[in-house]
C-alpha angles and dihedrals in degrees: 000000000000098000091047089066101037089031085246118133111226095210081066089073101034096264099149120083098224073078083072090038093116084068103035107055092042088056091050091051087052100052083052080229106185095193131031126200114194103194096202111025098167114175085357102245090146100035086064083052102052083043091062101051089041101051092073090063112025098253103169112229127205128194130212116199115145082200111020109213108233078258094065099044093053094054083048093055087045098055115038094184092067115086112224113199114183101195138090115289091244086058106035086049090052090074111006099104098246110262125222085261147030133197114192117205093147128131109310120238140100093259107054096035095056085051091062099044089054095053093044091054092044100045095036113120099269093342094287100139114227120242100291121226127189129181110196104031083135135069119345110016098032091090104003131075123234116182111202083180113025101176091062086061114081098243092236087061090052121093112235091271143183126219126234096001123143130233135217125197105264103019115105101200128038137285144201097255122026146078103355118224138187104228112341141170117269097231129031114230139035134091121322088010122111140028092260088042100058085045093043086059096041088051090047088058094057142048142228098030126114129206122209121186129198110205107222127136107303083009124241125224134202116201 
């Protein structure tokens, strides 16, 4: 992660999408979603969330973490009823049976997210897409790549990118003090770049869905 490269802790500027969980959980218990799949689930800060509100009315929860911090596997251990899956997303949605619903917190960039979103719509019961969820459709990562793992992204689907630059609102390309970031485009905008963007265009291939945004700090979408 970000802090693990600038020694600056990301839950020390809301990073982390539990901080959304007031409007998370409630979506999911209106959409009566039986089953949740939460693709990055990182340290788990959510995942306790969404373990909490399951556990009333026996929603079954699923984790995705291609490396589960020790954080993750201990809540694991200490609650059998959550599956754990440590692979990539594209791996791990080849063979998981598709949930009611899906957060995706994943690494955020136009390759792997529009991955995910194939493989949801193809494998998806009948073709009926579950509730969507996504964590970071605002500044930074709407129109900008970050690649937490490069080497898991063909490099002709990588945007030229810099490590360990920083990022300011309004500046398309990077600076010396801002927001700091792990492998990142070097300019923001343009095609096949950008969590919304690679949404934007799934939604655009298809009709009859609808994409909401709500327009907090990182962002979150509802699709």
């Amino acid at each position: 992660m970000t802090g693990e490269l600038r020694g600056i802790d990301p839950d020390s500027y809301g990073h982390s999408l539990a901080n959304l969980a007031e409007l998370v959980l409630p979506i999911l218990g209106a959409a009566g979603a039986r089953s949740v799949i939460e693709i990055g689930a990182y340290t788990g800060d959510l995942t306790r969330e969404l373990l909490d509100w399951a556990a009333e009315d026996g929603v079954r929860i699923t984790a995705i973490e291609p490396k589960p911090p020790p954080a993750l596997e201990e809540l694991a251990r200490d609650h059998p009823e959550l599956e754990l899956v440590a692979e990539p997303s594209h791996d791990a949605l080849r063979h998981l049976p598709i949930s009611d619903a899906v957060i995706i917190d994943s690494d955020h960039n136009y390759y792997t997210l529009s991955g995910e979103l194939r493989l949801i719509a193809e494998r998806a019961p009948d073709h009926d897409l579950p509730l969507l969820l996504f964590h970071d459709v605002g500044w930074p990562n709407a129109r900008r790549d970050i690649y937490y793992a490069p080497e898991r992204i063909p490099e002709h689907e990588r945007q030229p990118m810099v490590r360990g630059a920083s990022l300011f609102p309004g500046e398309p390309g990077v600076v010396d003090a801002g927001l700091p970031t792990w492998w990142v485009a070097e300019r923001e905008g343009g095609p096949r770049n950008g969590v919304l963007t690679a949404i934007e265009d799934f939604v655009a291939d298809r009709d009859g869905l609808r994409l909401a945004i709500v327009p907090l700090f990182w962002g979150l979408g509802i699709l």
